[in-house]
PQR file of N, CA, C, O and H, with PARSE charges and radii, in Angstrom:
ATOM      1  N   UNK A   1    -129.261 127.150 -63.943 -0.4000 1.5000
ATOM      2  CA  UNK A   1    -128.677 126.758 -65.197 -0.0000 2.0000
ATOM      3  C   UNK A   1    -129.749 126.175 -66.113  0.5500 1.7000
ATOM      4  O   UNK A   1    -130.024 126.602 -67.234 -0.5500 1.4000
ATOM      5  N   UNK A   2    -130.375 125.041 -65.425 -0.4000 1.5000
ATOM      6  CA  UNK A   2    -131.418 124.642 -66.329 -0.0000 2.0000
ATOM      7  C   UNK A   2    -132.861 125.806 -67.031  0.5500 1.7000
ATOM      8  O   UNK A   2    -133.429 125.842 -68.123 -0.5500 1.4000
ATOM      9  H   UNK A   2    -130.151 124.694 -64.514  0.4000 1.0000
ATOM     10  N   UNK A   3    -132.977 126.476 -65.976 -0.4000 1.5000
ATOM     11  CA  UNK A   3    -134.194 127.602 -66.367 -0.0000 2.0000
ATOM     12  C   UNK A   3    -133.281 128.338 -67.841  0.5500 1.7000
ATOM     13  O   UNK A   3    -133.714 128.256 -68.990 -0.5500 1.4000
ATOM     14  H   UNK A   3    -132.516 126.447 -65.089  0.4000 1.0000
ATOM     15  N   UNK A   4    -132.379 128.817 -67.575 -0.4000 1.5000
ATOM     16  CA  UNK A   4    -131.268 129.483 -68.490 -0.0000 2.0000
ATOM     17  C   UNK A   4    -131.348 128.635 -69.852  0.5500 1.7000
ATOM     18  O   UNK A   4    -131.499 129.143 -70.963 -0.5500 1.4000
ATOM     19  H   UNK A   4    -132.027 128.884 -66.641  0.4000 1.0000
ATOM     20  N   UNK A   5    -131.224 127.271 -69.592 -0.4000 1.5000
ATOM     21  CA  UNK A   5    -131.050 126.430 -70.568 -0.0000 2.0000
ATOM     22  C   UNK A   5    -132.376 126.463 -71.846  0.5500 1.7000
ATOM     23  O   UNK A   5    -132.411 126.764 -73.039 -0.5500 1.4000
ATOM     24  H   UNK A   5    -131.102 126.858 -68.690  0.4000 1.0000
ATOM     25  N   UNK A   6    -133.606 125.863 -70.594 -0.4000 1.5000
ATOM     26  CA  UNK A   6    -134.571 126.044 -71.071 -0.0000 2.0000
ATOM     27  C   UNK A   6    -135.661 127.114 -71.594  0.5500 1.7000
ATOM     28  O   UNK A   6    -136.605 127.015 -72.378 -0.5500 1.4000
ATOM     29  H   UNK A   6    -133.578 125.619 -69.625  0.4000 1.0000
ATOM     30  N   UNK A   7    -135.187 128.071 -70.907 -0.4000 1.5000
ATOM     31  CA  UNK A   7    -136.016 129.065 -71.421 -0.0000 2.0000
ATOM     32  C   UNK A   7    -135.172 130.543 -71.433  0.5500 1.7000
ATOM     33  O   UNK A   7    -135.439 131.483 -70.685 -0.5500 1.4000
ATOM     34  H   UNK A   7    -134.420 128.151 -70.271  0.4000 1.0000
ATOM     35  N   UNK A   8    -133.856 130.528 -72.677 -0.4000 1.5000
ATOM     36  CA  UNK A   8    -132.933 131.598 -72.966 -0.0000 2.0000
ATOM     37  C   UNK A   8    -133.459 132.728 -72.737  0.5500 1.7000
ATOM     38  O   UNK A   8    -132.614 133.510 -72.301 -0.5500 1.4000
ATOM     39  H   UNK A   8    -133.638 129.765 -73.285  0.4000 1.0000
ATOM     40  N   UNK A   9    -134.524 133.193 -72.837 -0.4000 1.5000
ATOM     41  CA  UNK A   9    -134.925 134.375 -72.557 -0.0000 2.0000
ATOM     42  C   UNK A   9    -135.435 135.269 -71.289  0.5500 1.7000
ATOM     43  O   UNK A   9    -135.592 136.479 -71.121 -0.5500 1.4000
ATOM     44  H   UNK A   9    -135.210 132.558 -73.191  0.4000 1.0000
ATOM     45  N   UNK A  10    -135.636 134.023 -70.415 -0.4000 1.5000
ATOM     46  CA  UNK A  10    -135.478 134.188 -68.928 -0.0000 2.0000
ATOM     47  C   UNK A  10    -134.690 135.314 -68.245  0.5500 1.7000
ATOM     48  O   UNK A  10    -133.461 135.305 -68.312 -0.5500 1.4000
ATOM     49  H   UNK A  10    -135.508 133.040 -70.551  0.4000 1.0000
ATOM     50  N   UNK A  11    -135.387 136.340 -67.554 -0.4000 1.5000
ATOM     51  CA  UNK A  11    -135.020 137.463 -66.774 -0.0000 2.0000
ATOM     52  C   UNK A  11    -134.539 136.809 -65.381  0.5500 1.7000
ATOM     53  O   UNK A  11    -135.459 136.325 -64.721 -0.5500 1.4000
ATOM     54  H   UNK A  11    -136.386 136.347 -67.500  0.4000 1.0000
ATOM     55  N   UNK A  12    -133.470 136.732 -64.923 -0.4000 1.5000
ATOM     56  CA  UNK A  12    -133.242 136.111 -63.621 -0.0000 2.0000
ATOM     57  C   UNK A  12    -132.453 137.365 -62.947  0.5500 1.7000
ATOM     58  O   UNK A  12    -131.490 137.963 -63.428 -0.5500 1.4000
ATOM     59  H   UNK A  12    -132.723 137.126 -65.459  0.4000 1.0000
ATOM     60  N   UNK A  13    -133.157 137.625 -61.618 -0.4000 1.5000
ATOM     61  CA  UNK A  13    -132.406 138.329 -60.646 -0.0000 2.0000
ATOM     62  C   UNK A  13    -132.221 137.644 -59.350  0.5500 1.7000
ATOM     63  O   UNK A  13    -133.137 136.988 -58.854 -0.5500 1.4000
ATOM     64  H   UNK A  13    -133.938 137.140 -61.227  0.4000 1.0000
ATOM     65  N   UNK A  14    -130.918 137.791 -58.710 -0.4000 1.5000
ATOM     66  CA  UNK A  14    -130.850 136.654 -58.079 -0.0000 2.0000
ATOM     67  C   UNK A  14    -130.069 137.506 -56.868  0.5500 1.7000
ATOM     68  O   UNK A  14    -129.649 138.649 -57.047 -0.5500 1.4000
ATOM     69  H   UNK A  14    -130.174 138.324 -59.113  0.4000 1.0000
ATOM     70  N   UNK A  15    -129.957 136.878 -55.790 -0.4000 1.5000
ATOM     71  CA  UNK A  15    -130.350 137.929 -54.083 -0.0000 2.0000
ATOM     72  C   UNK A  15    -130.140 136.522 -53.275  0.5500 1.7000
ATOM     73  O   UNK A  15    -130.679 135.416 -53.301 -0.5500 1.4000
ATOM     74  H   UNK A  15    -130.298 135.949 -55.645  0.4000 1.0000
ATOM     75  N   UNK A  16    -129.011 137.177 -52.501 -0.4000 1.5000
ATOM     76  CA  UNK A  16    -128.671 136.019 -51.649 -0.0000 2.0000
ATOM     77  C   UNK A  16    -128.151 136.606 -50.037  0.5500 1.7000
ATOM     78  O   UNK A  16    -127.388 137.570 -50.100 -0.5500 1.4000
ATOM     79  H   UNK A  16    -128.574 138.075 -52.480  0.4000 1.0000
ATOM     80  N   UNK A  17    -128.395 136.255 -49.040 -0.4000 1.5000
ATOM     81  CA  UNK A  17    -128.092 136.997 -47.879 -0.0000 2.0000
ATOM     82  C   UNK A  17    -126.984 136.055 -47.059  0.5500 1.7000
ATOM     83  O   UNK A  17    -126.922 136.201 -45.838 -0.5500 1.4000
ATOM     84  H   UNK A  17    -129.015 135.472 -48.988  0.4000 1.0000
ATOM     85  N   UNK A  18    -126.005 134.976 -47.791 -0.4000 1.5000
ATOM     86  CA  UNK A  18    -125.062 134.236 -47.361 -0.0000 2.0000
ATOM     87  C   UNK A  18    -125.784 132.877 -47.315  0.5500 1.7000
ATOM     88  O   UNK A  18    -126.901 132.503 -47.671 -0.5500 1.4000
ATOM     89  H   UNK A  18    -126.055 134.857 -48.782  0.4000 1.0000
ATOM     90  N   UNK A  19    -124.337 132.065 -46.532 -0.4000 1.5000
ATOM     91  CA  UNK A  19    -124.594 131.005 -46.487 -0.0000 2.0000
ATOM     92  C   UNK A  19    -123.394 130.171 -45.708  0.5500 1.7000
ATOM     93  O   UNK A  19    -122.960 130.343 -44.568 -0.5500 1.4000
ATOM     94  H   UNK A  19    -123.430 132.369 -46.243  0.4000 1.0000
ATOM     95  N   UNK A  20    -122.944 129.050 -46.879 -0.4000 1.5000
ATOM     96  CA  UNK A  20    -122.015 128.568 -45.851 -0.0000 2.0000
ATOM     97  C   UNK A  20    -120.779 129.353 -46.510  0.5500 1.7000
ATOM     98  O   UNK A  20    -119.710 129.559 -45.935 -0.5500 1.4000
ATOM     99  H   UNK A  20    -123.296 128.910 -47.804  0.4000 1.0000
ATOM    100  N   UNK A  21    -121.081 129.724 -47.709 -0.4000 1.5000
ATOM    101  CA  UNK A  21    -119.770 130.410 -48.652 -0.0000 2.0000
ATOM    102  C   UNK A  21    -120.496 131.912 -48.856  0.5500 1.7000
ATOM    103  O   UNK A  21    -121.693 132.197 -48.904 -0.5500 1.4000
ATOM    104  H   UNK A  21    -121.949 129.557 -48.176  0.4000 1.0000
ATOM    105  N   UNK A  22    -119.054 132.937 -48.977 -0.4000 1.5000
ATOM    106  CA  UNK A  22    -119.552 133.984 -48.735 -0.0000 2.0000
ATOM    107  C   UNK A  22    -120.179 134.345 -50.517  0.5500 1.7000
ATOM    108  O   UNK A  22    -119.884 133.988 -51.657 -0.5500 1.4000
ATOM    109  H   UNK A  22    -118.082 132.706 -48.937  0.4000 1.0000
ATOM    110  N   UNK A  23    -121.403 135.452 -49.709 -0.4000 1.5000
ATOM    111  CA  UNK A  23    -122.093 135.856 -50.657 -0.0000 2.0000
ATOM    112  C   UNK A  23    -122.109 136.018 -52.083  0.5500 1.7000
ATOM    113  O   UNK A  23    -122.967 135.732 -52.918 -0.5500 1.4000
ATOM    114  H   UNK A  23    -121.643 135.742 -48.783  0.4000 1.0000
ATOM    115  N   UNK A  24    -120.715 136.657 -52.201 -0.4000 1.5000
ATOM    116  CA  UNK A  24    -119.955 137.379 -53.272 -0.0000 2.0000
ATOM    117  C   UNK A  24    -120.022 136.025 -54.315  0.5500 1.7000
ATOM    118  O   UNK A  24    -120.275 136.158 -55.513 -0.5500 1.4000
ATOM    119  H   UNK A  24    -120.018 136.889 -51.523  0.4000 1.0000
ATOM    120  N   UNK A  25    -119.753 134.685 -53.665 -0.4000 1.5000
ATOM    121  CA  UNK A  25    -119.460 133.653 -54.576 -0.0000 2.0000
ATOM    122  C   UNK A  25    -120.882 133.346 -55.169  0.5500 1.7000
ATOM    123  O   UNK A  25    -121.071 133.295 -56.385 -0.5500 1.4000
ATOM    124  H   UNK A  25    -119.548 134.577 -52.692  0.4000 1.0000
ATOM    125  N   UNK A  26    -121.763 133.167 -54.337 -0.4000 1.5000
ATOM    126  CA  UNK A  26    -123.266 132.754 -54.764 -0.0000 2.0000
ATOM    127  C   UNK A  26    -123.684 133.629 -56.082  0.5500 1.7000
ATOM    128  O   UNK A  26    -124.050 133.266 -57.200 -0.5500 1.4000
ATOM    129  H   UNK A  26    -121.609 133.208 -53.349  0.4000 1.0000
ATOM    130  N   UNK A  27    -123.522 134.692 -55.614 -0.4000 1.5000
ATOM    131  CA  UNK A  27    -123.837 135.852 -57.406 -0.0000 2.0000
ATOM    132  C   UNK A  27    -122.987 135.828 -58.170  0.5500 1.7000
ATOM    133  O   UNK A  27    -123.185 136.282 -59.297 -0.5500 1.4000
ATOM    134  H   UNK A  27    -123.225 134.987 -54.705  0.4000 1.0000
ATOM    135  N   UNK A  28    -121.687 135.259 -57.790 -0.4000 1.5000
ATOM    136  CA  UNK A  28    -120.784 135.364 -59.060 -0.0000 2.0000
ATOM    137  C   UNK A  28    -120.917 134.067 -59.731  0.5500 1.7000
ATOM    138  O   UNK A  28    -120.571 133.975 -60.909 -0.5500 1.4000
ATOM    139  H   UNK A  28    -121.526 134.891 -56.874  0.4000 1.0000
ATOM    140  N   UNK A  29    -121.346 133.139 -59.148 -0.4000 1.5000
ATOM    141  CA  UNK A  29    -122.203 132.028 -60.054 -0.0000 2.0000
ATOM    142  C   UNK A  29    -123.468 131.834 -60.729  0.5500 1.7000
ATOM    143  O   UNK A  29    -123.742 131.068 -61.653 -0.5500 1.4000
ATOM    144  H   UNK A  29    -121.627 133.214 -58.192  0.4000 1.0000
ATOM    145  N   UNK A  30    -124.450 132.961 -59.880 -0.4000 1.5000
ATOM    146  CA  UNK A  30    -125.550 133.359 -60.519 -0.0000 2.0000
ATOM    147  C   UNK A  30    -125.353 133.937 -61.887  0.5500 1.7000
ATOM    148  O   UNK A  30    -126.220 133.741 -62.738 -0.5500 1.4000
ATOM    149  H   UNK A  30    -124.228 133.583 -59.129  0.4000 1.0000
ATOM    150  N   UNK A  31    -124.217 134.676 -62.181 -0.4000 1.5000
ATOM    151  CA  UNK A  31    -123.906 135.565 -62.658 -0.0000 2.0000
ATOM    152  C   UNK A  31    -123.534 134.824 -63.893  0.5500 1.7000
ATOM    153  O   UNK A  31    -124.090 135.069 -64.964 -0.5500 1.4000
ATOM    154  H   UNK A  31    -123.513 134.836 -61.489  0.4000 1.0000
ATOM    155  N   UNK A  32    -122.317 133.645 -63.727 -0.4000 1.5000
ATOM    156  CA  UNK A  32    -122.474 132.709 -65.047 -0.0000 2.0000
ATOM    157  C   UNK A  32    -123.535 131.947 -65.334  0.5500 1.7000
ATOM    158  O   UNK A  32    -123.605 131.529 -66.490 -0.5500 1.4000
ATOM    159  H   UNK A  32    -121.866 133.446 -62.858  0.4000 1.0000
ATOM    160  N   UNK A  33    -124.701 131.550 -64.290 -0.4000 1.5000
ATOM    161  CA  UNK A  33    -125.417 130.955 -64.939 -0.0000 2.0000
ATOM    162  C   UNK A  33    -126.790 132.009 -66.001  0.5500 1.7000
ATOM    163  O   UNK A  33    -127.720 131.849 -66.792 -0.5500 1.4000
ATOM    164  H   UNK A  33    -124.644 131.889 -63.351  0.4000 1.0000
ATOM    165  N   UNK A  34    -126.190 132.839 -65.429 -0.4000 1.5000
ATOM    166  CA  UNK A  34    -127.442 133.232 -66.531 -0.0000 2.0000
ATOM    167  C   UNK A  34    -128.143 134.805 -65.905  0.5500 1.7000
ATOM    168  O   UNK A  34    -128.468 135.742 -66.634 -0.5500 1.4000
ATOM    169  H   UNK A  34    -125.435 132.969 -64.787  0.4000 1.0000
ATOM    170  N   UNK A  35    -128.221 134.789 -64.899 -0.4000 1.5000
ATOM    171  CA  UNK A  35    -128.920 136.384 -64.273 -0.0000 2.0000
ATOM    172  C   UNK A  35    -128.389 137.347 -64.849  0.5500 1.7000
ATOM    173  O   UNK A  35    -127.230 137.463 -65.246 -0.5500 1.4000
ATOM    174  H   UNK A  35    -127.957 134.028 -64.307  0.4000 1.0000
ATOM    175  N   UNK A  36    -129.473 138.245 -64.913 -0.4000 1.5000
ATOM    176  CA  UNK A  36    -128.653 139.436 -65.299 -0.0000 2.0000
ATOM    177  C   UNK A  36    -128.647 140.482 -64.175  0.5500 1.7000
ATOM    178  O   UNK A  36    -128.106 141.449 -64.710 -0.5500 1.4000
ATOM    179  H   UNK A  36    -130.415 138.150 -64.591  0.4000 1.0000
ATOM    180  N   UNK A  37    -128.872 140.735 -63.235 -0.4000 1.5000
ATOM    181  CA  UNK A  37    -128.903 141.254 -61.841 -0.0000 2.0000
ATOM    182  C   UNK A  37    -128.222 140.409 -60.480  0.5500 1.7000
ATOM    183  O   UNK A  37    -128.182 139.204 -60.233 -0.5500 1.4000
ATOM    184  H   UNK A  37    -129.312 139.949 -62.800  0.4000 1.0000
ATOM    185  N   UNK A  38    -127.817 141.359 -59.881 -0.4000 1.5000
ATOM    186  CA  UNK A  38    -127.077 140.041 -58.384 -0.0000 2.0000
ATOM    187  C   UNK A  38    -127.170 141.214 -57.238  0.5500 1.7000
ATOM    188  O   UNK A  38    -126.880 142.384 -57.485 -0.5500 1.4000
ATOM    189  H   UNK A  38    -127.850 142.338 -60.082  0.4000 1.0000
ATOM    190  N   UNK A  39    -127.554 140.810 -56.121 -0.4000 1.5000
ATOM    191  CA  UNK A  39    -127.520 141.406 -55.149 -0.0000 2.0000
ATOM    192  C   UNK A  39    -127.478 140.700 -53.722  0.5500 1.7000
ATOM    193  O   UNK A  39    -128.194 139.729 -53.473 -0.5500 1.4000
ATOM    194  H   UNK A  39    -127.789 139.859 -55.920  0.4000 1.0000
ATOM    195  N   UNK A  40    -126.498 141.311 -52.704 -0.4000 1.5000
ATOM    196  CA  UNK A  40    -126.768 140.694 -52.037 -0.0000 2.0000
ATOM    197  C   UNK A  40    -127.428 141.620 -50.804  0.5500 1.7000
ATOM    198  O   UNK A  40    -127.526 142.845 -50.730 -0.5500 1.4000
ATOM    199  H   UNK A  40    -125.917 142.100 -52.906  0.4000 1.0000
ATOM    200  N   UNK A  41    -127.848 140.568 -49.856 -0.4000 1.5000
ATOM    201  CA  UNK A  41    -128.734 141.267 -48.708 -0.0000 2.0000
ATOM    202  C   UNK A  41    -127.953 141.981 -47.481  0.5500 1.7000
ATOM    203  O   UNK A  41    -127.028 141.515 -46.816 -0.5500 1.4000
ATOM    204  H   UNK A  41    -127.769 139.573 -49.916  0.4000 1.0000
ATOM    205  N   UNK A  42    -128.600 143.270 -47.366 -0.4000 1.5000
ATOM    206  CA  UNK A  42    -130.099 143.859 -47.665 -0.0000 2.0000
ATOM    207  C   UNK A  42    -129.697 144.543 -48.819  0.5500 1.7000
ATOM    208  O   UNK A  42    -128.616 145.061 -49.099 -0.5500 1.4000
ATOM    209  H   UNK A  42    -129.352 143.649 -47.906  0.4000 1.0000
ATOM    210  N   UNK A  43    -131.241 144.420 -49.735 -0.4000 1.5000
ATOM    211  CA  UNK A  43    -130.554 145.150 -50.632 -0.0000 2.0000
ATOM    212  C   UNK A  43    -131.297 146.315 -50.534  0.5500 1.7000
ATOM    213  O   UNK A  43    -132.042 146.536 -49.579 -0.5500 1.4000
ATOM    214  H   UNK A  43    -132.120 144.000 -49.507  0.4000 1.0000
ATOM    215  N   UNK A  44    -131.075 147.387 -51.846 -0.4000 1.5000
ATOM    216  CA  UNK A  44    -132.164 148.605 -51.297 -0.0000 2.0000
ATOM    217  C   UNK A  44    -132.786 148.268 -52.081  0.5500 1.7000
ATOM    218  O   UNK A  44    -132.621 147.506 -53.034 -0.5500 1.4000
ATOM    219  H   UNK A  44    -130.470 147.208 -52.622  0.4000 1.0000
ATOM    220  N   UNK A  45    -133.913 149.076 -51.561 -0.4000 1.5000
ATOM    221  CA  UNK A  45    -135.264 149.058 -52.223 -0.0000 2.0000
ATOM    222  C   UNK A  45    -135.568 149.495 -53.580  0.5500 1.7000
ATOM    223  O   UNK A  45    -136.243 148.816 -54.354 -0.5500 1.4000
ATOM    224  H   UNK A  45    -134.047 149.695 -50.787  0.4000 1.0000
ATOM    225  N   UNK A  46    -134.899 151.015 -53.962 -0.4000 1.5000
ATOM    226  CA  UNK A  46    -134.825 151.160 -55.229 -0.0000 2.0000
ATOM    227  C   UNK A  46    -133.946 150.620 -55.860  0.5500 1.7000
ATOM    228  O   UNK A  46    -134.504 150.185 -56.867 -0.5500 1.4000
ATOM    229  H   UNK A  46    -134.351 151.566 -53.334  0.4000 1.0000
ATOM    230  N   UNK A  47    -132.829 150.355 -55.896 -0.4000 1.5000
ATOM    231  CA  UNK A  47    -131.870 149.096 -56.648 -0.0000 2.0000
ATOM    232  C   UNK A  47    -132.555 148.085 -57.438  0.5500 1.7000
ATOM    233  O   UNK A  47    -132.494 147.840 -58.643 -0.5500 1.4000
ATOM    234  H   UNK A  47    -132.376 150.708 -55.078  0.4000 1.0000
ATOM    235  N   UNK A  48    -133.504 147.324 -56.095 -0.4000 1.5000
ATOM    236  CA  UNK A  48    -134.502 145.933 -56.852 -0.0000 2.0000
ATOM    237  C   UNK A  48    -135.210 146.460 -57.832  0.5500 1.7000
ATOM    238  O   UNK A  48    -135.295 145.871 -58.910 -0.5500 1.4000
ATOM    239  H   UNK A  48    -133.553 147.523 -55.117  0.4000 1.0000
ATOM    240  N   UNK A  49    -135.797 147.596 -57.617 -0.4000 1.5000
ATOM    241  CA  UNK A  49    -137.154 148.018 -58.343 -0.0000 2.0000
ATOM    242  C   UNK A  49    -136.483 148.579 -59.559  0.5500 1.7000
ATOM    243  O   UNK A  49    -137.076 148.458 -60.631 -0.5500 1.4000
ATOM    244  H   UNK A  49    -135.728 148.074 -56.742  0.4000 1.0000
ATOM    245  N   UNK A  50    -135.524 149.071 -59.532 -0.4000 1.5000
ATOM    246  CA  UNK A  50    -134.854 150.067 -60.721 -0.0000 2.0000
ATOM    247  C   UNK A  50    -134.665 148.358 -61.810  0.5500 1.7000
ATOM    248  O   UNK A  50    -135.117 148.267 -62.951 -0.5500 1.4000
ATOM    249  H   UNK A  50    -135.042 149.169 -58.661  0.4000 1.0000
ATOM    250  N   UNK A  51    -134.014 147.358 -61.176 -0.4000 1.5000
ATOM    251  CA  UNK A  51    -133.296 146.141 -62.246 -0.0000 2.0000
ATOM    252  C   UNK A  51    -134.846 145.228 -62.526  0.5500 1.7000
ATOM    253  O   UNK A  51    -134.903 144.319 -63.354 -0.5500 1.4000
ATOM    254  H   UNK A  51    -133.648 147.431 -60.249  0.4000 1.0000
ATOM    255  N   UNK A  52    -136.006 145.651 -61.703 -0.4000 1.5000
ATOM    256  CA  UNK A  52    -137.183 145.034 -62.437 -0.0000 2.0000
ATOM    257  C   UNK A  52    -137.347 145.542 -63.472  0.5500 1.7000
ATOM    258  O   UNK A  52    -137.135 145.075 -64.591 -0.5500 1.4000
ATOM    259  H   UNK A  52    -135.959 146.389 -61.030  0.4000 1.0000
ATOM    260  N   UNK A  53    -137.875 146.891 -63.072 -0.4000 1.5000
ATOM    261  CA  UNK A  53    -138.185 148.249 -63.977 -0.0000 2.0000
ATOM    262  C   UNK A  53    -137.358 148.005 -65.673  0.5500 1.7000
ATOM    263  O   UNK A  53    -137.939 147.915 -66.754 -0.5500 1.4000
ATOM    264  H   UNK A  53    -138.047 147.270 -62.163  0.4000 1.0000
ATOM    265  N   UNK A  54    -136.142 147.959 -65.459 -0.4000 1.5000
ATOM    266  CA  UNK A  54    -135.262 147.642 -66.364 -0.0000 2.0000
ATOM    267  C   UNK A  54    -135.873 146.293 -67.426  0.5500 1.7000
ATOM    268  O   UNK A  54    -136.236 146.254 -68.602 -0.5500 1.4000
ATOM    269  H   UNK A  54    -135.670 148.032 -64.580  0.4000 1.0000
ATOM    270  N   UNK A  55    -135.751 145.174 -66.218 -0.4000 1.5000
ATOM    271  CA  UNK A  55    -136.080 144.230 -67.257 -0.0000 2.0000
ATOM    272  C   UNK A  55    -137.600 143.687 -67.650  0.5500 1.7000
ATOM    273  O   UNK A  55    -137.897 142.575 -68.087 -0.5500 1.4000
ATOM    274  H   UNK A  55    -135.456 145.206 -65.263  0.4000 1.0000
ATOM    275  N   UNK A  56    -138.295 144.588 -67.418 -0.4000 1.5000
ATOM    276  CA  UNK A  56    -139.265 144.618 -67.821 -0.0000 2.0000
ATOM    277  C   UNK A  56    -139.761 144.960 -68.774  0.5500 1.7000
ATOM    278  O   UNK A  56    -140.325 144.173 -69.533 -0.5500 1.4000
ATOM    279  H   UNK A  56    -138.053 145.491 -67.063  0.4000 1.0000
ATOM    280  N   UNK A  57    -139.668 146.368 -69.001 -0.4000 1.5000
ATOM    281  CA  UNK A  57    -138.967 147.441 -69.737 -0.0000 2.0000
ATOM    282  C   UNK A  57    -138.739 147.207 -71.262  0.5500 1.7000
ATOM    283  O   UNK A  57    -138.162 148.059 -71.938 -0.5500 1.4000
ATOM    284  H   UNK A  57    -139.210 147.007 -68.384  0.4000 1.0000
TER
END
């Protein structure tokens, strides 16, 4: 939230392989705070590279 805050223009992709809450929740909060990518683990390989590629781009 704070990176988001501070620096709006921030590319965030965000990748989570669980926890104590399931996955789905971790990116769907990533997701309001600000990322524009969510994945969870494993992810594939071209997937990651395609949403760098993208925001790089």
């Amino acid at each position: 939230m704070e990176l988001s805050r501070d620096f709006p223009d921030v590319k965030i992709i965000a990748i989570t392989g669980g926890g104590r809450i399931d996955p789905e929740q971790y990116l769907s909060m990533a997701k309001s705070f600000g990322a524009r990518y969510t994945f969870a683990k494993p992810v594939a390989r071209e997937k990651l590279l395609n949403a760098v590629r993208e925001l790089l781009g």
